[in-house]
C-alpha positions in Angstrom: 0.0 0.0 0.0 1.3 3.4 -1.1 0.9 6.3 2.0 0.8 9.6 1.2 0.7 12.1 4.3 -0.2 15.6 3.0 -0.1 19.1 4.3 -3.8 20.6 4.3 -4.6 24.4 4.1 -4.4 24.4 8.2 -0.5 24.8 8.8 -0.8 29.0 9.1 -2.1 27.5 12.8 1.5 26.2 13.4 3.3 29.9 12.8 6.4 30.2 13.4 6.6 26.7 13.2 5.3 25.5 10.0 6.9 28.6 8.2 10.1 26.8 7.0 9.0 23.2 7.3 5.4 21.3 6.6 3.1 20.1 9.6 4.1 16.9 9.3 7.5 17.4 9.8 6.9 18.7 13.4 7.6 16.5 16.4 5.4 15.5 19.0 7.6 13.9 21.4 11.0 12.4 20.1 9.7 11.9 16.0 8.1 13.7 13.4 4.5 13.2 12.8 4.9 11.4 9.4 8.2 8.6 11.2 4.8 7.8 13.7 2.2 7.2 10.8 5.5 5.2 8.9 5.9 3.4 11.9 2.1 2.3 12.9 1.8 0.8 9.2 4.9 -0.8 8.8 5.6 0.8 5.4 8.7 2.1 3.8 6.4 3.3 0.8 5.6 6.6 2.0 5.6 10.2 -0.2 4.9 13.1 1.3 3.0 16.1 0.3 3.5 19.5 1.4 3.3 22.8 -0.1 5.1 23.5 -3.7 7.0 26.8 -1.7 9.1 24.8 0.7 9.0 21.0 -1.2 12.6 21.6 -2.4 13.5 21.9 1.5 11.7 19.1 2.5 12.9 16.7 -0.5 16.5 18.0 0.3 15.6 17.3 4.0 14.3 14.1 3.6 16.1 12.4 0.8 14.0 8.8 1.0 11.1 9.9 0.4 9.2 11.3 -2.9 8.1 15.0 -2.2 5.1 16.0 -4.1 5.3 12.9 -6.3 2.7 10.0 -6.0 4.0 7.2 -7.9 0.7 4.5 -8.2 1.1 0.8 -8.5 -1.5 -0.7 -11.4 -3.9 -2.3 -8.3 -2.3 -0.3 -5.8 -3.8 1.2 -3.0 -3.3 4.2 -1.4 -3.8 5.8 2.1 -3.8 9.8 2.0 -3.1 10.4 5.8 -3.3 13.9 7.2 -0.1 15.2 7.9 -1.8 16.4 11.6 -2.6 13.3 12.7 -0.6 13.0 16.2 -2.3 10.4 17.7 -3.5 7.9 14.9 -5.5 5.4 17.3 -7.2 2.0 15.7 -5.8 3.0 12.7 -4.8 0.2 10.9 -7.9 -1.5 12.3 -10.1 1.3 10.5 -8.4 0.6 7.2 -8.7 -3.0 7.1 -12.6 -2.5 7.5 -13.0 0.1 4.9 -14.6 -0.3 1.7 -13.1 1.9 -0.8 -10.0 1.1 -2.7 -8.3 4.6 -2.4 -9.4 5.8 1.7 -8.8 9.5 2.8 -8.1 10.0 6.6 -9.1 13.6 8.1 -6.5 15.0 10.9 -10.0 16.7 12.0 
């Protein structure tokens, strides 16, 4: 499964923060929010999607990963995780039960 943890139209609630670097990339305790979603799913198949103003930092940043590409398996699915999401729960539980191929998760 391809994950894809985005930036939504919230981060001017992080300022100062979020000025240089994407919501995702804040920590909340010892690792950044995306390394907690990585490591809840077990997957090494993660691009992340911030805005087009500071994605050449963040690629530069964070070499591993695709910035602002989303490369798509034929069959594939993928999991667009808000980059807000601090404390992701029953997570994988919720995906397993859901319906839809491609499933959109709300930091809300």
């Amino acid at each position: 499964m391809k994950i894809c943890v985005y930036e939504d139209n919230r981060f001017p609630q992080f300022f100062p923060l979020t000025y240089l670097r994407p919501v995702f990339c804040l920590r909340a305790g010892i690792v950044p929010l995306f390394r907690r979603v990585e490591r809840l799913l077990g997957s090494s198949d993660i691009c992340l999607i911030c805005r087009d103003q500071i994605a050449p930092l963040v690629a530069e940043r964070h070499p591993d990963f695709p910035v602002n590409i989303i490369k798509r398996g034929q069959g594939e699915d993928v999991l667009f995780v808000n980059g807000r999401l601090s404390a992701p729960g029953n997570l994988p539980a919720l995906i397993q039960e859901a319906l839809v191929t491609t499933r959109f998760v709300s930091g809300d």
